[in-house]
N, C-alpha and C positions, 0 to 999 in steps of 0.2 A: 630278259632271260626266259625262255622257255620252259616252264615249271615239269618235273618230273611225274610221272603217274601216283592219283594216290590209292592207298586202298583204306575206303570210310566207312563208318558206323555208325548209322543212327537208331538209338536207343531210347526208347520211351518207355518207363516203366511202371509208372502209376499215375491214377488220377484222383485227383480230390474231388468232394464238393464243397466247394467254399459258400454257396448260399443252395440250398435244395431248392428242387423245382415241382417237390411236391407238399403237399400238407401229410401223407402217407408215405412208406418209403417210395424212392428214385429209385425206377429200374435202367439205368443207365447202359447206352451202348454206341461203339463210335466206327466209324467206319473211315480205313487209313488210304492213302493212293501216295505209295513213292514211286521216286517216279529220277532218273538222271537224263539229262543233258551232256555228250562231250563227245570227243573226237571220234571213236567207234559208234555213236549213231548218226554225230551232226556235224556239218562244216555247211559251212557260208560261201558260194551261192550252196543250196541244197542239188546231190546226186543221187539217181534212183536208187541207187542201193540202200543211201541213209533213211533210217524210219524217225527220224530228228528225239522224241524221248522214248528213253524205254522204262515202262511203267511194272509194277510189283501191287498185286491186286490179292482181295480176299475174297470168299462168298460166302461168309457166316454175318448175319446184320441179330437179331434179336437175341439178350442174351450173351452176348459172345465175350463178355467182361467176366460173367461167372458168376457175379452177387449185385446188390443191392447198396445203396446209399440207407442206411438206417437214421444218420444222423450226420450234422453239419461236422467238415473238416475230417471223417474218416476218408481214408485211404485205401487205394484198389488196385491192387499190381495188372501192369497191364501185360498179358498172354505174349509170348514173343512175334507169334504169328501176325499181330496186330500193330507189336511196336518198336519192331526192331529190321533193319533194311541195311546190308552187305554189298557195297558194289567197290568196283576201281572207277577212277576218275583218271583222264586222260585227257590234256590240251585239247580245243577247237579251232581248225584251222581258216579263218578266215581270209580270202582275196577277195580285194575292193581296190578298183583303178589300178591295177595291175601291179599289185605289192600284196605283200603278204604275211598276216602276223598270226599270233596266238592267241586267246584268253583262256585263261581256265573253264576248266568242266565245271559242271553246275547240278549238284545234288540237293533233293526237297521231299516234302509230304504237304498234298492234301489232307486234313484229318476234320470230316465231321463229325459232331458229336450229337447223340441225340436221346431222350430220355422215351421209355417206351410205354404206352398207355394201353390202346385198346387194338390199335391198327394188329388187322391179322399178319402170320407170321409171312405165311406164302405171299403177301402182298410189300411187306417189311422187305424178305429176299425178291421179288422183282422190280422193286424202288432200285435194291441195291445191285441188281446185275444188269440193270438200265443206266447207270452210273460208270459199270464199270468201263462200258462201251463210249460212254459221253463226255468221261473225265479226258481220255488218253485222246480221242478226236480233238475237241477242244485245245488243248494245250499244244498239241501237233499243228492243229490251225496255226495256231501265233507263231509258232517256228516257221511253218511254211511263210509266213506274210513278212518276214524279215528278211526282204530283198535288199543287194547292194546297196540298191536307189536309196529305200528307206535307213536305212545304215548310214549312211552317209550325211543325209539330211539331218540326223542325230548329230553325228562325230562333226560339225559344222558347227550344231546349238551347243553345243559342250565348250567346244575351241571357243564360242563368242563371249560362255559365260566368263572363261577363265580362270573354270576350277580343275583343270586335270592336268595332268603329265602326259608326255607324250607316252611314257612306260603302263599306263595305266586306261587310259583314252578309251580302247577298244573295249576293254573292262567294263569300265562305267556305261560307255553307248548300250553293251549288251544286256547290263542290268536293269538300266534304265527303260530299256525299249520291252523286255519282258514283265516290268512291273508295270508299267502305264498299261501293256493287253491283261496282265493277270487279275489287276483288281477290279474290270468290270465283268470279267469273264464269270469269277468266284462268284462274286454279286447276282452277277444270272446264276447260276447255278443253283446257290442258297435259297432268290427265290425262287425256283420253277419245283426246287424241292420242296419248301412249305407249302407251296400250290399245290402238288402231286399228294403230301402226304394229308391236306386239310381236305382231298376230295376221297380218300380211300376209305378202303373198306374196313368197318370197323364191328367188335363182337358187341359193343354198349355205347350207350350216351352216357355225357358225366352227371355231374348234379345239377345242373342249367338246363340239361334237356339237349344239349349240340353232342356233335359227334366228337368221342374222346380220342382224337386222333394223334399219333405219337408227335411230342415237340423237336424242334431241329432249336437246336441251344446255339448253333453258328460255326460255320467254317473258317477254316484260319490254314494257308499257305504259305509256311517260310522257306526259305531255300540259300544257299551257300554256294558260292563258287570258291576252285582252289584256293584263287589268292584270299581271299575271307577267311577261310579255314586257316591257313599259311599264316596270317597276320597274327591270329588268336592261338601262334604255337600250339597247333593240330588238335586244340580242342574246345568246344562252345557248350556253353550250359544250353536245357531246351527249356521252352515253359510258354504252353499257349493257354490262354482264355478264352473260357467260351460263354456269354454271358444271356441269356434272354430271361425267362421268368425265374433261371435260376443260374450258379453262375458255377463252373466248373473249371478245372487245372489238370493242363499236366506235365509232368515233366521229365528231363531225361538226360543225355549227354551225348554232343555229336564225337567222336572220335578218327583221328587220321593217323595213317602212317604212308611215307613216302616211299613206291616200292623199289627195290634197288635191284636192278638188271647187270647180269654177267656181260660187261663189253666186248664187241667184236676189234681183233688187231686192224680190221678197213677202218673203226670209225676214231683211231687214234692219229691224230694229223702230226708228220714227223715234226720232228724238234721240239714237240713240247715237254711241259714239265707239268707232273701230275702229285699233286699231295696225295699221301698213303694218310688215311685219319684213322680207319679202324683194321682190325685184323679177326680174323675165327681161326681157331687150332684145325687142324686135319684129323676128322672123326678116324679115318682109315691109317692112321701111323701105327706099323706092326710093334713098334717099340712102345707107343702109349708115353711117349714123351712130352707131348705137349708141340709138336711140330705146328708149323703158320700153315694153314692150308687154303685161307682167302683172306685177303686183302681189300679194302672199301676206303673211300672218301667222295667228295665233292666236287664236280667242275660245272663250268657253264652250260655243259650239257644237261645236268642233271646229276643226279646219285648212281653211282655205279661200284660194284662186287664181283671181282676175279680172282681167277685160280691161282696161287703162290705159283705153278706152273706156266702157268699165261704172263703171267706179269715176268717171269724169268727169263722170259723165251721173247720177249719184247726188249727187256734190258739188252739182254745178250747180242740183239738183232740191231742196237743201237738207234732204233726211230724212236722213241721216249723215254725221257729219265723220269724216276719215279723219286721221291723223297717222302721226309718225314718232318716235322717242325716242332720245337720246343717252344715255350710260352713266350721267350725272352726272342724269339724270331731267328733262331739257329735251323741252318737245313742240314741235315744228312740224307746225301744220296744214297741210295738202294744199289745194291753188288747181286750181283746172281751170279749160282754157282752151277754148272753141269754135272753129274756124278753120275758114272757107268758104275751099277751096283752088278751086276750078270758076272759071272767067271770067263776066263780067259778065253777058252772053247766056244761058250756060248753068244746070241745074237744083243748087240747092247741091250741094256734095261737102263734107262735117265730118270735119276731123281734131281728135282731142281730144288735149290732154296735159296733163300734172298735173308738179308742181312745187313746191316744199316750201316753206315761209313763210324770209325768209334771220334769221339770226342770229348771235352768234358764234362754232355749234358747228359741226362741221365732220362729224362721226360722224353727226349722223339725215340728213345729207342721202341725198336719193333715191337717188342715184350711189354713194354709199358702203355700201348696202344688199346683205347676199348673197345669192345666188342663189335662185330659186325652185326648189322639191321638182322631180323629174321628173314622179311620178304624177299624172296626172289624171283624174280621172271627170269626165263634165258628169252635174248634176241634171236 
């Protein structure tokens, strides 16, 4: 099934130092690169228009935590600007051998962390805006190099091992083929930065006499796709380590929600039957009664949220029945009602409402229904 759009949050909110990396205090400071994968950048084979990830970048490096490490296992709220990343997630469409499936989108952070000694500041921010340019290159690369061909040759070794589902297959080949480029990729990266930062410019030497140039404590990239998120019921604890002469934490909470779209009467296919799960009141009822004024549940499309009007105007129209369901597996059909409220004289005014078939359960009824999602997109 084709997973529904989500809208996620990655939150990072403090950092420990679990062993300090100094003998004096730790001027600690890290530098973050979110960054998503999914259908509004990327599909399989790659189209000029897709830019494959779209990255969420900063340009404060020294400093930019706000204090100091005094002592082992204090705590350091990390700035929002730094640790917190807003996007929707959206299916990936891939065609290979002339079929066609899905995976989920795919949300992450880069976050190095690095403790700051002598290196000057102006040479600190052109480390880090040389970064910004080589991170989003870089990981573009490995999208671009995920041709069919190689795709395939994956989804082969996968099938030989014998650990996947057909329902999952694409999933894994995708995960699979971006962690095998990601982790020599990072690995370059980490070093060409200790190299950059062990030749820069620096206001002092330490007590040895060498140049007291800022430490890189280590890079750490996790990343989640839908079904990841999906499995862990829409939320993941975070917590990277970063460990060199001294060893550092952080952590945080990913959060999702699955966005729920007002459906169009084209994408309801006649005859079917659609569960009503949740309902919202109609903010505009001039009486303040408490009237249904949307309607939401669940199909194989996805999560979907219409107007108690829409939904009326489809009853009526006879191409979908709509119901309700009690625990014990009782359906009640959906009745819709047309009402010309306008006076005799004047041009109709139609109020619709809908209304559940009666019977002896008391749970499908419409009133009894909880709340509809907040998100909404209209198609």
């Amino acid at each position: 099934m084709k997973l529904p759009k989500f809208k996620v949050k990655m939150a990072f909110d403090s950092i420990k130092a679990k062993v300090k990396n100094e003998s004096s205090n730790d001027e600690p400071y890290i530098i973050t690169f979110f960054f998503k994968v999914d259908g509004e950048t990327y599909q399989l084979p790659m189209e000029p228009q897709h830019v494959g990830a779209e990255f969420r970048v900063h340009h404060d490096a020294h400093e930019n935590l706000g204090q100091e490490f005094t002592h082992v296992d204090q705590v350091i709220p990390i700035p929002p600007h730094l640790g917190i990343f807003e996007a929707t997630l959206s299916p990936i469409r891939i065609s290979i051998l002339g079929s066609e499936s899905f995976v989920g989108g795919i949300i992450g952070v880069l976050v190095i962390a690095l403790e700051e000694d002598a290196t000057l500041d102006r040479t600190a921010d052109a480390i880090h805006e040389d970064l910004n340019y080589m991170i989003p290159f870089e990981i573009n690369a490995i999208l671009r190099q995920l041709t069919p061909e190689i795709v395939w040759e994956k989804i082969t070794e996968i099938m030989d091992r014998g650990n996947a589902t057909l329902s999952n297959l694409f999933t894994l080949t995708i995960q699979e083929l971006l962690t095998e480029r990601l982790i020599p990729a990072v690995s370059r990266i980490q070093s060409q930065l200790i190299t950059t930062f062990a030749n820069s410019e620096t206001t002092n030497f330490n007590f040895f006499g060498l140049l007291d140039t800022d430490d890189v404590l280590g890079a750490r990239y996790p990343y989640y796709s839908q079904e990841s998120i999906a499995a862990n019921q829409m939320s993941i604890p975070l917590k990277l380590t970063f460990s060199a002469n001294g060893t550092y934490e952080m952590t945080g909470q990913l959060t999702a929600e699955s966005v729920y779209t007002l459906i169009k009467i084209n994408d309801l296919p006649p005859g079917n039957e659609i569960q009503v799960m949740h309902v919202s009141p109609d903010y505009l009822d001039p009486q303040g009664g408490g009237a249904i004024g949307f309607v939401g549940g669940t199909t194989s499309r996805g999560n979907w949220k219409a107007t108690t009007r829409f939904v009326a105007a489809v009853i009526l129209s006879g191409q979908v029945k709509f119901y309700t369901k009690a625990a014990d597996g009782t359906k009640s059909y959906l009745y819709a009602r047309k009402v010309n409220t306008a006076i005799a004289t004047a041009a109709p005014r139609y109020i619709y409402y809908l209304s559940s078939s009666p019977n002896d359960t008391e749970d499908d009824n419409l009133s009894n229904l909880p709340p509809c999602k907040k998100f909404v997109e209209e198609n």
